[in-house]
N, CA, C and O of each residue as an XYZ file, in Angstrom:
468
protein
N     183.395   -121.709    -10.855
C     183.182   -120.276    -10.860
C     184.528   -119.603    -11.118
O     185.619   -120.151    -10.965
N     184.280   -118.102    -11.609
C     185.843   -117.416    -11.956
C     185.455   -116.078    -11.216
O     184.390   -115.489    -11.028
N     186.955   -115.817    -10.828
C     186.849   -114.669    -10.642
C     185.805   -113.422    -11.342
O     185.410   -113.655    -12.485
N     185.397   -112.232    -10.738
C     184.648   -111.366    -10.548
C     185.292   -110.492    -12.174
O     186.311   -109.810    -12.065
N     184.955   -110.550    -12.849
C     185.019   -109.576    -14.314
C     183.594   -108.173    -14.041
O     182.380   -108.289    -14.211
N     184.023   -107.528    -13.796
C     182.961   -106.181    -13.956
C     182.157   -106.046    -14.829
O     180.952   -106.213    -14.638
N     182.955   -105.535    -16.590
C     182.085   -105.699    -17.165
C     181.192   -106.778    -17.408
O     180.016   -106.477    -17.613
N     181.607   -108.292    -17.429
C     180.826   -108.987    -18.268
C     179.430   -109.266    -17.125
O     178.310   -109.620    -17.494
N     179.936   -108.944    -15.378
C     179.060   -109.221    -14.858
C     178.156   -108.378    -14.782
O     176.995   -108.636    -14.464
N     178.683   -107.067    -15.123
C     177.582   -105.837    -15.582
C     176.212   -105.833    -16.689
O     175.087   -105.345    -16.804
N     177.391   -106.944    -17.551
C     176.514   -106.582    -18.955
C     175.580   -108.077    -18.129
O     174.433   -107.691    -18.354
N     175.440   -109.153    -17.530
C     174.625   -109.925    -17.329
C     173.620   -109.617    -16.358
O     172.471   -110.056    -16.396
N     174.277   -108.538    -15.133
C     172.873   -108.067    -14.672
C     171.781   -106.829    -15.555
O     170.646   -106.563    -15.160
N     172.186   -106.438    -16.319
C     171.554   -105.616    -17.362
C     170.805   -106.178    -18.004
O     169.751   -105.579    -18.216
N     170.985   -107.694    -18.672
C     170.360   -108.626    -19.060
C     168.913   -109.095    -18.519
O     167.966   -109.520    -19.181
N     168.983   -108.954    -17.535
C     167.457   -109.058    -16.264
C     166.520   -108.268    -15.779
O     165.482   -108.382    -15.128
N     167.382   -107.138    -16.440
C     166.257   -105.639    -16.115
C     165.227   -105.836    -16.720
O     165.195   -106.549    -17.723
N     164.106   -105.191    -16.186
C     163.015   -104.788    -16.273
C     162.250   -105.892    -17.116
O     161.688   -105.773    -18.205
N     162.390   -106.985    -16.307
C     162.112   -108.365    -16.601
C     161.491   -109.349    -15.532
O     162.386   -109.747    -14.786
N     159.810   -110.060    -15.096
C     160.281   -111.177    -13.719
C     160.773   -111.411    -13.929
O     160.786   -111.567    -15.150
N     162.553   -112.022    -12.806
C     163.033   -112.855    -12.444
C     162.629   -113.664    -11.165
O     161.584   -113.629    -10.517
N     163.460   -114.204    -11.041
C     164.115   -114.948     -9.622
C     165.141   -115.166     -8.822
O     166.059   -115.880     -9.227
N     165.178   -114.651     -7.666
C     166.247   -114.659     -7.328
C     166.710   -115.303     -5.893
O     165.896   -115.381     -4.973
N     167.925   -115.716     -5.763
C     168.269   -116.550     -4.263
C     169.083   -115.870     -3.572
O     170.045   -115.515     -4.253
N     169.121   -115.531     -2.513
C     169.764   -114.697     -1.685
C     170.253   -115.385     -0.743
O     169.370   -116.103     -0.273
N     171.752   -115.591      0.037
C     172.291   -116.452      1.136
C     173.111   -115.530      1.587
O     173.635   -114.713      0.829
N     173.304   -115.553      2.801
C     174.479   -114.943      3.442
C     174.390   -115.718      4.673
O     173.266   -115.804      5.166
N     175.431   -116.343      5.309
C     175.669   -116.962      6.372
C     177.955   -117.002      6.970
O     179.037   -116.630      6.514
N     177.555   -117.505      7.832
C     178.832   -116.901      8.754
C     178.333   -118.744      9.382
O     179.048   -119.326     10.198
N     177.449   -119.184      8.991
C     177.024   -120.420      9.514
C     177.167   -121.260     10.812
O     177.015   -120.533     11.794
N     177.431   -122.677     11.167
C     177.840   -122.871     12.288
C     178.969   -122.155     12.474
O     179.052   -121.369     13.418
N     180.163   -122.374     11.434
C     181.593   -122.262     11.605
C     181.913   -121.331     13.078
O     182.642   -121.719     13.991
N     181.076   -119.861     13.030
C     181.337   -119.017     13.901
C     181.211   -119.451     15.278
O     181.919   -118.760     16.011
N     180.815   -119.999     15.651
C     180.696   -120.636     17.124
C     181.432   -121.970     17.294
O     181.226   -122.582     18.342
N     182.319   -122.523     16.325
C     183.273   -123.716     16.642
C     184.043   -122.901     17.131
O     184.334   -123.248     18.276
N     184.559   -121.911     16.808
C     186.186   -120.718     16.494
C     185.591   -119.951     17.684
O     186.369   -120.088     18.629
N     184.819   -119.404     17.936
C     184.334   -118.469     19.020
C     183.328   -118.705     19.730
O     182.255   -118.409     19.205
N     183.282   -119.286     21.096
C     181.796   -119.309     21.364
C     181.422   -118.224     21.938
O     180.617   -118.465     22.837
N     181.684   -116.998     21.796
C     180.873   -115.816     22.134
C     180.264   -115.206     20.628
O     179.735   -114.097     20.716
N     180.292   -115.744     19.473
C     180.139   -115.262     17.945
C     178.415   -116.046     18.068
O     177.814   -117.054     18.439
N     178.256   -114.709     17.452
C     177.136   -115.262     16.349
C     176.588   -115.693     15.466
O     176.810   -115.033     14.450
N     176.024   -116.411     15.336
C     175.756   -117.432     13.945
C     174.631   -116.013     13.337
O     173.804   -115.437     14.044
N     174.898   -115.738     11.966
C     173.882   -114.994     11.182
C     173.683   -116.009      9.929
O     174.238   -117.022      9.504
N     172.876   -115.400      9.668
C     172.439   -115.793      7.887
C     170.895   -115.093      7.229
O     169.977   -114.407      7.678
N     171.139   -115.526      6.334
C     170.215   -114.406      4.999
C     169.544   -116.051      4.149
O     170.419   -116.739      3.623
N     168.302   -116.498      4.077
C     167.957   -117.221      2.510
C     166.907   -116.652      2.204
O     166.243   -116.408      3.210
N     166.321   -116.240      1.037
C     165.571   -115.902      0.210
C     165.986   -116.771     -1.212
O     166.856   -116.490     -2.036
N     165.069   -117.896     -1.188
C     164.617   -118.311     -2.703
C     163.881   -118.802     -3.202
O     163.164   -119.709     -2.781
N     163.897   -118.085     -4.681
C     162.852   -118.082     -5.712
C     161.828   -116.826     -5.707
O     160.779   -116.904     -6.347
N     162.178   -115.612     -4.931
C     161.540   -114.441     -4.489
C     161.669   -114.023     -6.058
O     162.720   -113.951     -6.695
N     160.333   -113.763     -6.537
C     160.150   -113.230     -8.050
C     159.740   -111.625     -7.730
O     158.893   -111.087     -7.017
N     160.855   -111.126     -8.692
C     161.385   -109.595     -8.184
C     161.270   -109.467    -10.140
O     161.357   -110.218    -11.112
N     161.037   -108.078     -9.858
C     161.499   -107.366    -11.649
C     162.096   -106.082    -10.737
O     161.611   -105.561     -9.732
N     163.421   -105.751    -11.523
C     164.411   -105.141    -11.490
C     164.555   -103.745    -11.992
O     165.256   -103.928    -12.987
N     164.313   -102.371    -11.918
C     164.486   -101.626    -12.887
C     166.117   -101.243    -13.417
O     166.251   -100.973    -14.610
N     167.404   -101.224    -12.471
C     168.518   -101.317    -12.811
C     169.247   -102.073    -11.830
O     168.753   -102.201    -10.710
N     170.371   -102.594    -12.110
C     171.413   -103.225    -11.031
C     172.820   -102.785    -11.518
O     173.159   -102.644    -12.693
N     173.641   -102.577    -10.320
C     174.746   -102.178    -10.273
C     175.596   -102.993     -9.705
O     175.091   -103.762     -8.887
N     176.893   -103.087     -9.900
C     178.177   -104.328     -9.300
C     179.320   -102.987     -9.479
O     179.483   -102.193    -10.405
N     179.935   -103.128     -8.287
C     180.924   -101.988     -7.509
C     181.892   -102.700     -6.308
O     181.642   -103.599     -5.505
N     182.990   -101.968     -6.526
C     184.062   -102.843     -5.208
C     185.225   -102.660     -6.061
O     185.534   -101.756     -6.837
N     185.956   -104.059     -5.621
C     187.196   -103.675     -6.166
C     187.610   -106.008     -6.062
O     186.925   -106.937     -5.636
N     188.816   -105.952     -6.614
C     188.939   -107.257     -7.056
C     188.996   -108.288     -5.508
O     189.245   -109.491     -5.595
N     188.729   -107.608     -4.146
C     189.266   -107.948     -3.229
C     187.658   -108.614     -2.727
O     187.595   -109.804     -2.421
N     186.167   -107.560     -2.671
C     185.029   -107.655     -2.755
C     184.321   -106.549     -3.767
O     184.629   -105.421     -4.154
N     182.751   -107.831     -4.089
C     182.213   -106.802     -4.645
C     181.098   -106.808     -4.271
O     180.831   -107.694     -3.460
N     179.718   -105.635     -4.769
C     178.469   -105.355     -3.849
C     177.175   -105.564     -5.236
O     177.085   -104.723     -6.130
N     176.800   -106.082     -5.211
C     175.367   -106.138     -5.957
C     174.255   -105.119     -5.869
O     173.514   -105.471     -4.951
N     173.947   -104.328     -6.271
C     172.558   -103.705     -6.094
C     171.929   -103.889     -7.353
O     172.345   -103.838     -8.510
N     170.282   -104.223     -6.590
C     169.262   -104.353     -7.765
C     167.839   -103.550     -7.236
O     166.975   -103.997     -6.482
N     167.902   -102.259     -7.874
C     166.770   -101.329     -8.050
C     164.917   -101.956     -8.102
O     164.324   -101.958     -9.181
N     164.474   -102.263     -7.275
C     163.297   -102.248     -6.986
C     162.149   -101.188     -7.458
O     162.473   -100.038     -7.751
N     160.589   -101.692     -7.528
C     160.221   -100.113     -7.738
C     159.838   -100.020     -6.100
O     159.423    -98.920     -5.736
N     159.937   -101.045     -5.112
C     159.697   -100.873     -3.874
C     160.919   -100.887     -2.754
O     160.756   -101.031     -1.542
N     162.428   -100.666     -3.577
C     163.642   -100.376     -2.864
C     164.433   -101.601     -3.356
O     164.238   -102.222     -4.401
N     165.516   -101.874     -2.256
C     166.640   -102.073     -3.192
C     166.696   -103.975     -2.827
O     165.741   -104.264     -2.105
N     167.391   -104.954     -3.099
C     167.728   -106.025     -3.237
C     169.464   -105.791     -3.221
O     170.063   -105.252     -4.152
N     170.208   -106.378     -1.810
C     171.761   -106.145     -2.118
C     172.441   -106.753     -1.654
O     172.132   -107.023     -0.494
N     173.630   -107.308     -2.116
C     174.599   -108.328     -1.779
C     175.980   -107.628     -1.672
O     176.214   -106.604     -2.315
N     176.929   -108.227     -0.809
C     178.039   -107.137     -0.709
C     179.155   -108.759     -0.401
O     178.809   -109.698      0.315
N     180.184   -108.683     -1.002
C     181.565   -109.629     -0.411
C     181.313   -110.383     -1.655
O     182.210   -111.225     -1.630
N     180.533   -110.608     -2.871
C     181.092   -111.427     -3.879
C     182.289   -111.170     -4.311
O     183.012   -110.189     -4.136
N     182.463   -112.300     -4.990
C     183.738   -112.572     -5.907
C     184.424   -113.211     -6.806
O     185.555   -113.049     -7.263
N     183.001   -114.488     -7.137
C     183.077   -115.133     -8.091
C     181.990   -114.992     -8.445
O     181.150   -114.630     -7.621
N     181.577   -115.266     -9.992
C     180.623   -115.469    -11.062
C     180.800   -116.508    -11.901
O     181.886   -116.936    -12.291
N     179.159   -117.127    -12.326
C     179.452   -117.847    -13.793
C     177.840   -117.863    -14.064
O     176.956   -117.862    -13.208
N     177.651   -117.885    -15.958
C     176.515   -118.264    -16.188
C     175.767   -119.587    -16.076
O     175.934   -120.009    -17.220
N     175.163   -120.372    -15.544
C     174.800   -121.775    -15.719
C     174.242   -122.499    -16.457
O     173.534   -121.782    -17.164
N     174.122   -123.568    -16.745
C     173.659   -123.957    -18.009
C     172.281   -123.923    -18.324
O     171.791   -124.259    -19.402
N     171.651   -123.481    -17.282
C     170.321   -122.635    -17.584
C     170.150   -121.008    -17.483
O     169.253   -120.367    -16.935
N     171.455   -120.494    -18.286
C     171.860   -119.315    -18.998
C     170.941   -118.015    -17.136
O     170.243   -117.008    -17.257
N     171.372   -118.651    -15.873
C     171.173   -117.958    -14.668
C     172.661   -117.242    -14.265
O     173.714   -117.826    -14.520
N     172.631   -116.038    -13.670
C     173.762   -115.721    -13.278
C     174.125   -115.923    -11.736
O     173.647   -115.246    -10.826
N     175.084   -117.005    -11.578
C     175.049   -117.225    -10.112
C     176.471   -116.113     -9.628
O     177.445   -116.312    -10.354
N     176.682   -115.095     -8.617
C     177.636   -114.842     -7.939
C     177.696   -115.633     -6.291
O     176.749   -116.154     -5.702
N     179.049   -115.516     -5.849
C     179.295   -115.762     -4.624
C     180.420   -115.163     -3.848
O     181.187   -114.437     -4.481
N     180.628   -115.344     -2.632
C     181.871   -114.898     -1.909
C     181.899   -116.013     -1.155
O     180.902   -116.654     -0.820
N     183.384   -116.344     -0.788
C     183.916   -117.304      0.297
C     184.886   -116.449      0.973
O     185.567   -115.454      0.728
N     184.672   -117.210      1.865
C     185.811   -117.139      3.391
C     187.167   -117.757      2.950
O     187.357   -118.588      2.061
N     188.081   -117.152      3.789
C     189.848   -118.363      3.197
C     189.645   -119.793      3.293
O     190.395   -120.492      2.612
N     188.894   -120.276      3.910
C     189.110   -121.539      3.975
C     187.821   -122.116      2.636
O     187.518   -123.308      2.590
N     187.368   -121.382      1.928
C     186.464   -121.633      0.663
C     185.266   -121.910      1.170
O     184.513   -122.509      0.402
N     184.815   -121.628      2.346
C     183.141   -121.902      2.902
C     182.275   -120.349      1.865
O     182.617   -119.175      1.723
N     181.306   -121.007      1.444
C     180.345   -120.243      1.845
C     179.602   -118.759      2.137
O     178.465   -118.754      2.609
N     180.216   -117.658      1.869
C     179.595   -116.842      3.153
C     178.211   -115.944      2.269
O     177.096   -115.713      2.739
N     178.715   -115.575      0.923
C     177.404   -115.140      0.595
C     177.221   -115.612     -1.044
O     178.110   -116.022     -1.791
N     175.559   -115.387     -1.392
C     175.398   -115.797     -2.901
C     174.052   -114.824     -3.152
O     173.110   -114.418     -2.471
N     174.433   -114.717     -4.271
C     173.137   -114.217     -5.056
C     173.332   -114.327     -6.572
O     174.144   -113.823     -7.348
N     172.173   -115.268     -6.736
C     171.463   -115.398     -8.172
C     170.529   -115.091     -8.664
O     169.465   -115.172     -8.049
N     170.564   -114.816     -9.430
C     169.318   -114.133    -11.025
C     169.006   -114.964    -12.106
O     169.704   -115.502    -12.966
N     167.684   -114.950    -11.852
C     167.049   -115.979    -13.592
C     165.737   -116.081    -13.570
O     164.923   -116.156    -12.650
N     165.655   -116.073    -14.654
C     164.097   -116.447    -15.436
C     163.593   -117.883    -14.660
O     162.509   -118.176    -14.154
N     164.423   -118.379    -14.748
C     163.658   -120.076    -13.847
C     164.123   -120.387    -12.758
O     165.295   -120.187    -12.439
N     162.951   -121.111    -11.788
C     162.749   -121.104    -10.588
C     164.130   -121.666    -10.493
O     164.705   -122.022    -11.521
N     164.949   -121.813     -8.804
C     165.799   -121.990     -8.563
C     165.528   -123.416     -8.238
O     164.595   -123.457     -7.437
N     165.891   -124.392     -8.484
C     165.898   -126.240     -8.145
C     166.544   -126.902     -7.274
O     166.408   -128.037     -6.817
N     167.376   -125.944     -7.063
C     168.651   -127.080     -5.955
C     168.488   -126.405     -4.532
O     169.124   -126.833     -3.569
């Protein structure tokens, strides 16, 4: 994955509008939070393969984090702390964010085909 490019990740969620897709949604803070703290809470987010059509999506932030929104006709779909992107070789757009130590913490992908892994 590479760093977060605006436009090109702009022009790829534009690509999905007003189209079914599919999409995977993760956000987790996972065990990790309770090795480091045992008063922390473990959270997390999965949604996948939730077949959504999109009327617009937006990517906003700055090179540090960024936030996903994808326009529903029944409200919104949103991811916030990415920071990497890439297309996959089944032409899907995967983003993510990690923690310093490179875990994990959130993802969201978009595509025409079901998610496999």
């Amino acid at each position: 994955m590479k760093a977060i490019d605006v436009d090109q990740v702009q022009q790829a969620i534009d690509r999905y509008a007003n189209k079914p897709v599919y999409i995977h949604l993760e956000t987790t803070n996972g065990a990790y939070a309770s090795h480091f703290d045992d008063k922390a809470y473990n959270i997390g987010v999965f949604i996948r393969n939730a077949k959504i059509s999109y009327e617009h999506g937006k990517i906003v932030g700055t090179d540090q984090a960024y936030r996903v929104g994808l326009k529903t006709d029944m409200g919104w779909v949103y991811a916030e702390g990415l920071s990497q992107w890439e297309i996959d070789s089944d032409d899907r757009l995967l983003m993510a964010g990690h923690d310093r130590e490179g875990r994990l913490m959130v993802a969201l992908e978009i595509g025409e085909k079901p998610f496999d892994y």
